[in-house]
N, C-alpha and C positions, 0 to 999 in steps of 0.2 A: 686946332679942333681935334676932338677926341673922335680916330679915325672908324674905332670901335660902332661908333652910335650912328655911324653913315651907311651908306645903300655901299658903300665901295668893296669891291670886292679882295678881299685875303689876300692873292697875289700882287695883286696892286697896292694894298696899304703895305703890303711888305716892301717894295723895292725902296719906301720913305724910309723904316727902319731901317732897312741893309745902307742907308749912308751915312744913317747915326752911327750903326754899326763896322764900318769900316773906317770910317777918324778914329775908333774907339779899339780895334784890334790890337794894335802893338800896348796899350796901356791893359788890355784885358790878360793878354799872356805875362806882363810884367806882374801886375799884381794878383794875379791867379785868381781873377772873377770879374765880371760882369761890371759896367759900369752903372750907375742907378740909373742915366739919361739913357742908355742901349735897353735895362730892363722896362725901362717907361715908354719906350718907342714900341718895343714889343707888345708889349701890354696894349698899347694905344691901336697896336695895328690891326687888334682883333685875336690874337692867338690865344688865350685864355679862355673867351669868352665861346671856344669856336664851335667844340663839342656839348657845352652848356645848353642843358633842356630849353625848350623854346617858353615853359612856363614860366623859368628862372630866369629870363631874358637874354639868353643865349641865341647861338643862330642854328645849332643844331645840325652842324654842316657836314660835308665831306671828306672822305677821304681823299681824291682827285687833288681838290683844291686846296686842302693840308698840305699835302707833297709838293704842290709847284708853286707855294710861296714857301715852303721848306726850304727848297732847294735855291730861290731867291736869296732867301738869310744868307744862307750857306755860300754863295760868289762873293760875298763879303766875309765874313767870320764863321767857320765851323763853329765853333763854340756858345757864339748867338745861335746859330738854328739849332743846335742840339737842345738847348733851352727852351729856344722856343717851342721846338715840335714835344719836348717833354710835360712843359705845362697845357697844354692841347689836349694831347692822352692823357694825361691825369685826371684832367674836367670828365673827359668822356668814361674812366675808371670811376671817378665820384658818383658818375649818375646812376650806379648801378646799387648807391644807396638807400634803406627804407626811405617813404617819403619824410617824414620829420628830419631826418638826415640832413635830406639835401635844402630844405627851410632853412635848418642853420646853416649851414657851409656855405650858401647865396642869400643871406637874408638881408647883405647888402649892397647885392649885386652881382652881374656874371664875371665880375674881372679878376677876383682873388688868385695870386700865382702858388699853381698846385706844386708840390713834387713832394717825393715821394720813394720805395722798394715793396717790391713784392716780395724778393727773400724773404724768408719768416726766420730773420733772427732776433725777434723780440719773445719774449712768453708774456700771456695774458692772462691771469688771474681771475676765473668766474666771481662775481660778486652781486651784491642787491642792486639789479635795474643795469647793468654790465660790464667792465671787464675794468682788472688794472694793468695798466700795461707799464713796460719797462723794456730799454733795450738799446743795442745803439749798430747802427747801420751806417757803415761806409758810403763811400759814392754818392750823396745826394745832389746830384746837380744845381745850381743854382740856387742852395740851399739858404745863404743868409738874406734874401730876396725873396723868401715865401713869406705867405699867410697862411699855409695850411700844408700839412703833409698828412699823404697814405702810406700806412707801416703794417707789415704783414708780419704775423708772430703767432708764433703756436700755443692752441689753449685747449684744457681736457673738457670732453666730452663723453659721454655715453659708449660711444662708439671708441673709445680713443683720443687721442694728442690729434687737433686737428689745424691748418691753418687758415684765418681768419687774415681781412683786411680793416683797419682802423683809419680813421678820420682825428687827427689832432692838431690842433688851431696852433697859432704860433707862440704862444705866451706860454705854453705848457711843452715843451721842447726848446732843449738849447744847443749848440753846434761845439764841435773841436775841431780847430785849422790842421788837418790830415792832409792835402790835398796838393803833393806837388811835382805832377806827372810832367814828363817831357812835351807830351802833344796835348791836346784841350786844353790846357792850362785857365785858359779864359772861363771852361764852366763852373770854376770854386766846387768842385764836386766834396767838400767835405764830410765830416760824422756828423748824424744825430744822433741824439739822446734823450731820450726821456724815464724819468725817474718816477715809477709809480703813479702816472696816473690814471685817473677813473674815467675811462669810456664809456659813455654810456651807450646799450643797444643799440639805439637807430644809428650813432655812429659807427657802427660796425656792418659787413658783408663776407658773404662766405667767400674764400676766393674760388675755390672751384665753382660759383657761381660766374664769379669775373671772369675767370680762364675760360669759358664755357660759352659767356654772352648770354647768361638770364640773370636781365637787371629786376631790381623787387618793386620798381613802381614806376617806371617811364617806360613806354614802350614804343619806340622807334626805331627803325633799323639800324643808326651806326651803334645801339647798342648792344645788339643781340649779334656780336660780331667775334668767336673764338680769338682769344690772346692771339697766338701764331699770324692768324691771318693780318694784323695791325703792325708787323717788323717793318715797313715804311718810317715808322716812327723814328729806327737809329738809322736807316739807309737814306733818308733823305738827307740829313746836313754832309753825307760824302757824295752825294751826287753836286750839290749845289757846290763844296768846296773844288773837285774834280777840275767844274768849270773854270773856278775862279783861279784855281792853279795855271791852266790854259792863259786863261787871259793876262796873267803873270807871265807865264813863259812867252808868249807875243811879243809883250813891251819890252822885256829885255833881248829878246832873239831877231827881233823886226830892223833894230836901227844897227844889228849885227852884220845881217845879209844885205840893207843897204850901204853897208861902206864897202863891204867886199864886193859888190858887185859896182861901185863907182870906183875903186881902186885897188882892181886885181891883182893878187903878188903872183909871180912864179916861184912856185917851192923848187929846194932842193931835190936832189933825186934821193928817194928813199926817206925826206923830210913830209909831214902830216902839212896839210893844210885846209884853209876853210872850206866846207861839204855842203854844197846848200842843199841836197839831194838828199841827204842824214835830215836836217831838218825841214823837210818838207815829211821823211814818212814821218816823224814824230807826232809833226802836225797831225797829219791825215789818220792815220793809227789812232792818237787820243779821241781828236774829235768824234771817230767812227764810234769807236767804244763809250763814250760818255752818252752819243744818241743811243748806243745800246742798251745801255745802262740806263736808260731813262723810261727806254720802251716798256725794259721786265717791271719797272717801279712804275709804271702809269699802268701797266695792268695789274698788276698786286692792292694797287687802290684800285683800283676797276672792280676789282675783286672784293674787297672790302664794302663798297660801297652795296654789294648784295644784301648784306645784312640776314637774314633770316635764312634765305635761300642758299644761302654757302652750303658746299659740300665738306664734307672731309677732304678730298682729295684737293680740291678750290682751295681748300687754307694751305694744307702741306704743299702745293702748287706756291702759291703765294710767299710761304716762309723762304723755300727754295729759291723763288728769283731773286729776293733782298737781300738772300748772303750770297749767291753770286753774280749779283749786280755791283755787290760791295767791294767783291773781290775782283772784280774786273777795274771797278776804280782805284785799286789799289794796286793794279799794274798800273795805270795812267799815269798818279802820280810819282810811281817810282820813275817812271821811263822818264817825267819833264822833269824830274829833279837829275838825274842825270843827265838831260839833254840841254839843262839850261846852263852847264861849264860852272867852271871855279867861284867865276866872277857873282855869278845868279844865286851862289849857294849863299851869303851873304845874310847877316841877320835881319837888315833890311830889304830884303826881298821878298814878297809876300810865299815864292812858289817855296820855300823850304819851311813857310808855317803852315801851308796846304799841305803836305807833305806830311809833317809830326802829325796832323790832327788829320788825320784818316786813316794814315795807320793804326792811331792810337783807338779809334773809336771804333777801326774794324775787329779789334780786341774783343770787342762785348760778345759777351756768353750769344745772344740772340743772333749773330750774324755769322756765327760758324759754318761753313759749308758742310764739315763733314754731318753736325746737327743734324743739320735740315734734310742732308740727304739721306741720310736712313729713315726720317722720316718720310719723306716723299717716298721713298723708296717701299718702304713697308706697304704705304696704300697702293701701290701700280704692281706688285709682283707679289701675287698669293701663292704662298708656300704651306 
């Protein structure tokens, strides 16, 4: 059953996907993307449809509830929740299109898989009824699994070279295999490309509208929601892998301590021997932090879900916890990949593919610490 069209709730149709998704991780890092059965489970679970106007037959939902089936995906496959939680915000980026816009982009149905860049490395050509665009954009996540991308590209105005966001369906963009990173491997993040074509108006928004949160014809709070304040978006698939690192390090570290404790050696003197006390703080250490980590990310959606009401200082609040929420998971993982020995580092071990793809995703522009903290920083200290 299509989990989409049930009362069932996001986190819960997620945990169905996350065990498509985890038979399907080691084939997703091998062939660098997505398997069609992991994109169809997602799809099925609701994450498309999630930010989708409730006219459009969308559910029009949460932040909260985004994040803690994010982070579900994510104890399975970073890579699935990174997708996932991308096509989610891209719905919720669509809707800030004229209403004719978004007619076509759901006209048959809420589930089309978004993705998408806001970088404006395309140019768009003014023309009769709107724009031609052209351009080609790295990193598209989950790219040869869309139906539709949003491409941001600069186009002259009155005012000046301004950037603009596009809406272009998948028959009119085609892709180049770029995409062959050490960590995420699994999201196929490779190039688009489109050559020349003609957007018409309603398929375009300004993006300092989108950045800002004034959508041109829905009006509901998760949309009137400042860019910044939505960085849950990349901080959830590392909260969710975090975990799932954890639970790796367990399985391999668990049947470690009980041999040693049924069959104690006495080491030499001045020879290393096994520490169960090393791996109890690992334990205790990760675990603390990943609840830490979850807290800053459950109020950052907390925060999101205000919608209208956000302050300035709420968002750069906000931006601030998800890049050091992120970087606190990225002490976690480093510590269990160190703490899981020789034997754990192993390519079939899940903790050293938890490992690549959190570091790799803590990369992104949006989850910089030092970013975010001069942002936060500017709003709290008037000089």
């Amino acid at each position: 059953m299509d989990k989409s069209l049930t009362a069932t709730a996001l986190p819960d149709a997620a945990a169905d996907a996350a065990s498509v998704a985890a038979r399907s991780a080691a084939d997703a890092e091998a062939n660098r993307k997505l398997a069609p059965e992991v994109v169809r489970a997602v799809r099925d679970a609701g994450f498309a449809r999630h930010f989708v106007p409730l006219g459009h037959g969308g559910r029009q939902g949460t932040f909260r509830e985004l994040t803690t089936a994010v982070a579900v995906l994510g104890e399975a496959c970073a890579a699935t929740a990174w997708c996932a939680s991308l096509s989610a915000h891209m719905s919720r980026m669509a809707a800030h299109l004229p209403a004719a816009g978004l007619d076509e982009l759901w006209a048959d149905g809420p589930d089309p898989l978004l993705v998408g860049s806001l970088t404006p490395l395309g140019s768009a050509e003014p023309v009769d009824g709107g724009y031609r665009l052209s351009g080609r954009w790295p990193f598209i996540s989950a790219v040869d699994h869309s139906d539709w991308a949003l491409l941001a590209a600069v186009t002259r105005t009155d005012e000046g070279p301004q950037p603009r966001v596009f809406a272009v369906p998948r028959a009119q963009y085609r892709t180049m295999d770029t995409w062959f990173n050490v960590g995420m491997a699994g999201t196929g993040s490779n190039t688009l490309i489109v050559d020349g074509v003609v957007v018409p108006e309603a398929r375009s928004m300004s993006r300092e509208d989108l950045f800002t949160g004034r959508p041109a014809a829905v009006d509901a709070p998760c949309y009137a929601v400042p860019m910044q304040a939505t960085t849950t978006m990349f901080a959830a698939p590392a909260l969710g892998a975090a975990r799932g690192a954890l639970k790796a390090w367990l399985g391999h570290v668990t049947p470690k301590i009980a041999a040693a404790a049924r069959n104690p050696v006495q080491a030499l003197p001045g020879m290393p021997t096994f520490n169960r006390a090393a791996h109890d703080v690992v334990l205790a250490r990760s675990a603390a932090e990943i609840d830490a980590a979850q807290m800053l990310l459950d109020r950052a959606s907390a925060t999101a879900d205000l919608g209208p009401a956000i302050t300035r200082l709420d968002t750069m609040r906000a931006w601030r916890d998800c890049a050091v929420a992120t970087d606190a998971l990225v002490t976690v993982v480093n510590r269990l990949f160190r703490g899981v020995g020789t034997t754990g580092q192993a390519r079939g071990n899940a903790v050293q593919r938890f490992w690549r793809d959190v570091n790799s995703l803590a990369g992104h522009q949006g989850l910089q610490v030092e970013s975010a903290a001069v942002a936060y920083s500017h709003e709290v200290i008037e000089v």
